[in-house]
FINU-806146 format. One record per residue: residue number from 1; residue in one letter; x, y, z of N, C-alpha, C in turn. Coordinates in steps of 0.2 Angstrom, whole numbers. Atoms other than C-alpha are relative to their C-alpha. Layout:
// residues N
 lovo roro   n_x   n_y   n_z  ca_x  ca_y  ca_z   c_x   c_y   c_z
  NUM    A     X     Y     Z     X     Y     Z     X     Y     Z
...
This chain:
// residues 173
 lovo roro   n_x   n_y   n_z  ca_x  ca_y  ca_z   c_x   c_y   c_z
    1    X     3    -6    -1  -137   -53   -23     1     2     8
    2    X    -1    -4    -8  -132   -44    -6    -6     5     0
    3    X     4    -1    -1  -146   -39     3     3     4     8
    4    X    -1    -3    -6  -146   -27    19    -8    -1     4
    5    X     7     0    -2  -156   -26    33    -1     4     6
    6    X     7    -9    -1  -170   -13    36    -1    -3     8
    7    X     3     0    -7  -173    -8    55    -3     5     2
    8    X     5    -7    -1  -186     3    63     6     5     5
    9    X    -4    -5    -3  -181    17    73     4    -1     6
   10    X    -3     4    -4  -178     6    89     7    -3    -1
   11    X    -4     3     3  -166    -3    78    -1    -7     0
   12    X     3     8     1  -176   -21    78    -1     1    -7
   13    X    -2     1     8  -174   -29    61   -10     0    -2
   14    X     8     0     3  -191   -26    50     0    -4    -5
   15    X     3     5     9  -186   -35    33     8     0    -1
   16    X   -10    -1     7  -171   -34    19    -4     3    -6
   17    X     2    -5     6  -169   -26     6     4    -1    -6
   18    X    -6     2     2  -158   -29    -9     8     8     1
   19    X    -6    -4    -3  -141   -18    -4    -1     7    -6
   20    X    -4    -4     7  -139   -10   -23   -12     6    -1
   21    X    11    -6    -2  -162    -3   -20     0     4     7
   22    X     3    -5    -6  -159     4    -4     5     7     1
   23    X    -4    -8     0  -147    20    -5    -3     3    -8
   24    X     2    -4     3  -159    31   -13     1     8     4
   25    X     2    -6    -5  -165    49    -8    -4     0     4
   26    X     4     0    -5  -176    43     3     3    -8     4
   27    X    -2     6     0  -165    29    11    -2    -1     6
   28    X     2     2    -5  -172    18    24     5    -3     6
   29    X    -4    -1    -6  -165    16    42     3    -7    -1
   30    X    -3     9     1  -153    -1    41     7     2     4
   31    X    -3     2    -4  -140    -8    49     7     1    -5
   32    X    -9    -1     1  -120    -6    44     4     0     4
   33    X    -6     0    -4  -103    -4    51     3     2    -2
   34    X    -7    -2     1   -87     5    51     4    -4     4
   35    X    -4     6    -3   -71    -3    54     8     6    -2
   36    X    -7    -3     1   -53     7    57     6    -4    -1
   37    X    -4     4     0   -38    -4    55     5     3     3
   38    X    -5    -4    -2   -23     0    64     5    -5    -1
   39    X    -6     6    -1    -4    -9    62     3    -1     7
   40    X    -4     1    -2    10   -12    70     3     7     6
   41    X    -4    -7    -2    17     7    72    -6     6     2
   42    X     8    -2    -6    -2    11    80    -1     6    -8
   43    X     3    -4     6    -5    21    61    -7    -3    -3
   44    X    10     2     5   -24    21    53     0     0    -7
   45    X    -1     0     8   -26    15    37    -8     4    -2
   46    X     4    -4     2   -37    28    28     0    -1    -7
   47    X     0     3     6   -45    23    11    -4     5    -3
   48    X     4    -3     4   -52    33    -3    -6    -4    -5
   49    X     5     2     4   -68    28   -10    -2     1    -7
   50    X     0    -2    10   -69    23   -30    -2     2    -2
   51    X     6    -5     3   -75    34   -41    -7    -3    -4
   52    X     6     4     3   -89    20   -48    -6     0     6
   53    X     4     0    -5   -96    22   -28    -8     2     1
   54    X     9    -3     0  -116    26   -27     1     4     3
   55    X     1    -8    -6  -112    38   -12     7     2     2
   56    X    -5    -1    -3   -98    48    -8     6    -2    -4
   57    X    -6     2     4   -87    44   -23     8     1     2
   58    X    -6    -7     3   -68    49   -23     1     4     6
   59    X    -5    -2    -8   -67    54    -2     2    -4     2
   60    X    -3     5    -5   -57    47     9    -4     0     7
   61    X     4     3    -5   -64    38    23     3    -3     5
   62    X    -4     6    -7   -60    25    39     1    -5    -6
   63    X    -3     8     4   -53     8    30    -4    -3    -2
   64    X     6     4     3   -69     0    26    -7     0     4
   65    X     7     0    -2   -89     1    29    -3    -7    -1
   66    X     5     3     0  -101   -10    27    -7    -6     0
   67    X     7     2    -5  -118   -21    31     0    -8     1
   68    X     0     7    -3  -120   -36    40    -4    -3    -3
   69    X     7     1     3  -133   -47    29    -3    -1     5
   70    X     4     1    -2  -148   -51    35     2    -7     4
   71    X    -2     5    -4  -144   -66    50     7    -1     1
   72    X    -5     1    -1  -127   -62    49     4     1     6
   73    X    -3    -2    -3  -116   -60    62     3     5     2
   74    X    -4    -9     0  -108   -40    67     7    -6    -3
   75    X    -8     3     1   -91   -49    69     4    -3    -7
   76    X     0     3     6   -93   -61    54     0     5    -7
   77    X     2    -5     4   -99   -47    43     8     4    -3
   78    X    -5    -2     0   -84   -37    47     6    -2    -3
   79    X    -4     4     3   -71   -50    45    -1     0    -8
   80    X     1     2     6   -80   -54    28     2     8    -6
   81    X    -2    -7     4   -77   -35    21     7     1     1
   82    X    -8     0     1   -59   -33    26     2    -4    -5
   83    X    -5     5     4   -53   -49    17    -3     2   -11
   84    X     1    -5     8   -66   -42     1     1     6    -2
   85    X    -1    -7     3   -65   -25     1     8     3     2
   86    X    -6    -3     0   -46   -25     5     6    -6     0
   87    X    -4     6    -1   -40   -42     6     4     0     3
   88    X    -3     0    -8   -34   -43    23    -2    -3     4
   89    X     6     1    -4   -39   -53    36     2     4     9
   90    X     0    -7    -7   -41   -44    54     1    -4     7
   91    X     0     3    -6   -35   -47    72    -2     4     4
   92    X    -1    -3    -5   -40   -41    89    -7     6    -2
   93    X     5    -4     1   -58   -34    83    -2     3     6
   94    X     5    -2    -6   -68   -23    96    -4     6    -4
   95    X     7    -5    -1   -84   -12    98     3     6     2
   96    X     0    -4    -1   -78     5    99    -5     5     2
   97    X     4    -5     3   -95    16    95    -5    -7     0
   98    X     7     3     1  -110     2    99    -5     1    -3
   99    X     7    -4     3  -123    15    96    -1     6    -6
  100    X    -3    -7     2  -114    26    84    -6    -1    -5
  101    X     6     0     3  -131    32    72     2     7    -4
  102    X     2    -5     3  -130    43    59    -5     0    -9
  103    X     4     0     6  -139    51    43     3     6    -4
  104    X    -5    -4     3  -129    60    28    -7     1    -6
  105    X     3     2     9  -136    65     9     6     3    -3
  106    X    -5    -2     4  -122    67    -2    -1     6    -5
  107    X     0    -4     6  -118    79   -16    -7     0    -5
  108    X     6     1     7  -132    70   -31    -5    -3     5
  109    X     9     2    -5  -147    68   -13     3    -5     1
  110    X     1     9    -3  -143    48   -10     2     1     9
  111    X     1     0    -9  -145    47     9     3    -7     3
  112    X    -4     5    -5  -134    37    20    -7     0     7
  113    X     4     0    -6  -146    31    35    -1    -6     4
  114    X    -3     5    -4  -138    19    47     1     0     7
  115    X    -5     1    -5  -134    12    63     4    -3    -1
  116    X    -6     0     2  -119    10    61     7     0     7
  117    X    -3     0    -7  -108     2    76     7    -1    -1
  118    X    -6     0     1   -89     8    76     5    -6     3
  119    X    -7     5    -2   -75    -6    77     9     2    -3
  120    X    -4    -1    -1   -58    -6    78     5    -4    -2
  121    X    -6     8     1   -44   -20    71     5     1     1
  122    X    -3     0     2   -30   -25    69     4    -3    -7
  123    X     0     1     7   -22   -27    50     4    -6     1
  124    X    -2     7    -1   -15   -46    48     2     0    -9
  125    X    -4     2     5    -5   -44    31     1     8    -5
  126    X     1    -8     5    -4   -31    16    -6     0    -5
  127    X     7    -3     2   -19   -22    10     3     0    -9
  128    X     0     1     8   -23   -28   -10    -7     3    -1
  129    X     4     0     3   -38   -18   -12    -5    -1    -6
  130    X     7     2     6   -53   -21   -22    -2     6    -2
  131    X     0    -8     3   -51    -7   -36    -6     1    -1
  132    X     8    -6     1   -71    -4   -37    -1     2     7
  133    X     1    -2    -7   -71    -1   -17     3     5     2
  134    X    -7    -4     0   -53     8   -16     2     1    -2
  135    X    -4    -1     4   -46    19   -26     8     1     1
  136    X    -6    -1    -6   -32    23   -14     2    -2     4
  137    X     2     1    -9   -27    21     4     8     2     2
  138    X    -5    -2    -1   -14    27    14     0    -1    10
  139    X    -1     0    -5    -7    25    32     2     5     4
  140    X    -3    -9    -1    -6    39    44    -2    -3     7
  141    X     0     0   -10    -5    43    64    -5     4     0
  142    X     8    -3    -4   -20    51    73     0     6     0
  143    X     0    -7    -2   -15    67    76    -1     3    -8
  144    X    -1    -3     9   -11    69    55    -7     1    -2
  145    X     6    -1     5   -27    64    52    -6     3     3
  146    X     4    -6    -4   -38    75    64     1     4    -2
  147    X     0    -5     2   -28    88    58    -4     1    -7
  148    X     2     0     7   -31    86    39    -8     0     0
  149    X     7    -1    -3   -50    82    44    -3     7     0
  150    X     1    -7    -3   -51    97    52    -1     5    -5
  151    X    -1    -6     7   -42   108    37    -5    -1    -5
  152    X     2     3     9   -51    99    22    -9    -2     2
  153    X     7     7    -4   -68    91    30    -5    -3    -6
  154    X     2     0     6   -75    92    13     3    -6    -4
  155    X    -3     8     2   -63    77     8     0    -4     3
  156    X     1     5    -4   -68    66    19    -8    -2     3
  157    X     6     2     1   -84    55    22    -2     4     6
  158    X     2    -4    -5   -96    64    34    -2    -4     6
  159    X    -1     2    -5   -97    49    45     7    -1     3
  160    X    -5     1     0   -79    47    47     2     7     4
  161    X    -2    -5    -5   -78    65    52    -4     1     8
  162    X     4     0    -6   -91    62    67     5    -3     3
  163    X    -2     7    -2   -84    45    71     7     3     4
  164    X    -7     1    -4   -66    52    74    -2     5     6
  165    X    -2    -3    -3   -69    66    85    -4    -4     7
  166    X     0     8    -4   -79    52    93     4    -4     4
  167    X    -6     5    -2   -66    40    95     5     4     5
  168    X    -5    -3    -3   -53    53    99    -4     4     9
  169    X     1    -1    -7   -64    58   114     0    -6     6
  170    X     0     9    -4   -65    39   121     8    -1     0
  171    X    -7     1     0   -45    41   118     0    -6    -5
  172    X     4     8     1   -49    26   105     6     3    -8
  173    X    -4    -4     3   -37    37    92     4     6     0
């Protein structure tokens, strides 16, 4: 059972929780991550989230989310969701967004509410999706995908739309 772990407002760890009990409507502060992959031809892989997802079914998103267990390491975390949720392993990680903190409620109330520190990889093979995590995914340049962002913002997670205009002000996309 994956477990997450609850942080007060400061962001020091208070407990755990099991992952599948804490995205309710009233969901407590906890720790995550996003992670963008870029290849070869400096293109961002963007993945749409399976329609089986507790939140944000069926948008497209950055490449993969989330949460470090409890005692684990960010990095280790990270690594470990690429290879699950995409079957890929990742080179050349960094911290983009240390402090990025946001809080969503989706379409049917479930509350996203994380800190959530932005990274950045590089892809180290071809992307075999994990069909309950990704139902799609697709590779695209920076500029394409601000655009589309921008036109649609409704198809895409509402962290991801922060994050990039984010990133794109640090020049980081």
């Amino acid at each position: 059972m994956d477990e997450v772990t609850l942080l007060d407002d400061e962001g020091v760890m208070i407990g755990a929780s099991p992952k599948h009990l804490v995205h309710t409507t009233d969901t407590p502060l906890h720790f995550g991550f996003s992670c963008y992959l870029v290849d070869a031809d400096d293109r961002i892989l963007v993945t749409r989230r399976a329609l089986g997802k507790q939140t944000w079914p069926g948008v497209w998103t950055n490449s993969f989310c989330g949460h470090p267990r409890p005692g684990e390491h960010l990095a280790d975390a990270v690594h470990r969701r690429a290879m699950d949720e995409l079957g890929v392993a990742i080179t050349d990680l960094r911290t983009v967004l240390p402090d990025y903190r946001y809080r969503a409620v989706d379409a049917s109330g479930i509350v996203e509410n994380e800190i959530c520190p932005v990274h950045v990889a590089v892809v180290d093979g071809e992307v075999t999706a994990d069909a309950s995590e990704v139902v799609e995914w697709t590779w695209t340049g920076a500029d394409d995908l601000l655009a589309a962002v921008r036109a649609a913002p409704y198809a895409y997670s509402p962290w991801m739309r922060e994050q990039l205009e984010l990133l794109r002000a640090l020049d980081e996309v």
